[in-house]
C-alpha positions as CSV (number, residue, x, y, z in Angstrom):
1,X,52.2,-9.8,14.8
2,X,49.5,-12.6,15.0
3,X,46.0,-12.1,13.3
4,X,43.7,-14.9,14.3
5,X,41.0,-15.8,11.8
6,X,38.2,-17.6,12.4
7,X,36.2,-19.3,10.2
8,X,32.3,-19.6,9.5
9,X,31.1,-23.0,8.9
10,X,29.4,-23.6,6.2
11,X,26.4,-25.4,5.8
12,X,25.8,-26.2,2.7
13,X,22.4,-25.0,0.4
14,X,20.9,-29.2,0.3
15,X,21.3,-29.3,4.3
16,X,19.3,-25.9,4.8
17,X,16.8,-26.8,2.2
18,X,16.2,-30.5,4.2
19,X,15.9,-28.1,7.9
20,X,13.4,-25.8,6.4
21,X,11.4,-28.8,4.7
22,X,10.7,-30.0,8.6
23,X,9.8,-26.3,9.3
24,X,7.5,-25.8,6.5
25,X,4.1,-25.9,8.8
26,X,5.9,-23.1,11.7
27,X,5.9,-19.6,10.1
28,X,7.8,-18.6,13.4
29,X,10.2,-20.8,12.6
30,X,10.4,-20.3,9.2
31,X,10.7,-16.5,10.0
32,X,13.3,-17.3,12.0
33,X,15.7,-19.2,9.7
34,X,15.1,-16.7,7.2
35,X,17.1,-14.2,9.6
36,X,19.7,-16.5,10.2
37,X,22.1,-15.3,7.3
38,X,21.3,-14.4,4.0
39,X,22.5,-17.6,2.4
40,X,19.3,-19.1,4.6
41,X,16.7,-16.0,3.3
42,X,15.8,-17.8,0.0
43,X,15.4,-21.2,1.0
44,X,13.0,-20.0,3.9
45,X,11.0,-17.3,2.1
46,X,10.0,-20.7,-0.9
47,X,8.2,-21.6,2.3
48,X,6.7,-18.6,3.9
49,X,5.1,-17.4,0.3
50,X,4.3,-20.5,-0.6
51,X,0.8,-19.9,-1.3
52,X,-1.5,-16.6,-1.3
53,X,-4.9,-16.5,-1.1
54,X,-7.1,-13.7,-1.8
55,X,-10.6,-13.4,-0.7
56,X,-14.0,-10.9,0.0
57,X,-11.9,-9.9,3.2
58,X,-8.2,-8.7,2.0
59,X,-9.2,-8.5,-1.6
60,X,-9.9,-5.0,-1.4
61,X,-6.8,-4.5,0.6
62,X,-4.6,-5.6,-1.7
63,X,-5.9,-3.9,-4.3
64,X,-5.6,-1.1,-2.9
65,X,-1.8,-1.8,-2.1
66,X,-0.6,-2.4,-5.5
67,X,-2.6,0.9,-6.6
68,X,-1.3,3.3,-4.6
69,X,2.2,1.4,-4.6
70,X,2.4,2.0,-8.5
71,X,0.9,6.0,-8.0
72,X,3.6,6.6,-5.6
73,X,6.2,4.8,-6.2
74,X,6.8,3.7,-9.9
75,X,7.9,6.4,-12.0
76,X,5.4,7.3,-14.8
77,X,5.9,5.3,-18.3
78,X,5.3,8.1,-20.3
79,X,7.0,11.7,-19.9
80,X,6.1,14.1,-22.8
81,X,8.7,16.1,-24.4
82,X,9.7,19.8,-23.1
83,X,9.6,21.5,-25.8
């Protein structure tokens, strides 16, 4: 009985990181490679969130994000005692 194996190439991490540096202006792109396999995720999401900016228009977006993503979805820090 014969098994045939195939083998991935590897690229490796100093290649992928030279790719995505000529992609860094395309989010599409970028968006892209970061699909590609997860060895490709980090180098591509450096470039996606490379910067944030908040101003009068999504300011009050985002905080209301992070408030009602710590109501509903971090446990509370403090739990009294049943006693």
């Amino acid at each position: 009985m014969s098994t045939l194996m195939t083998s991935t190439p590897i690229i490796p991490p100093e290649l992928v990181d030279i790719i995505l540096d000529h992609a860094h202006n395309d989010l599409f792109l970028l968006t892209a490679c970061s699909l590609v396999c997860k060895a490709w995720f980090p180098s591509a999401r450096h470039y996606i969130f490379y910067s944030a900016s908040l101003d009068a228009q999504n300011a009050s977006i985002f905080l209301c994000s992070i408030t009602q993503r710590a109501i509903f979805h971090y446990p509370p820090l403090y739990q009294p005692n049943p006693g």
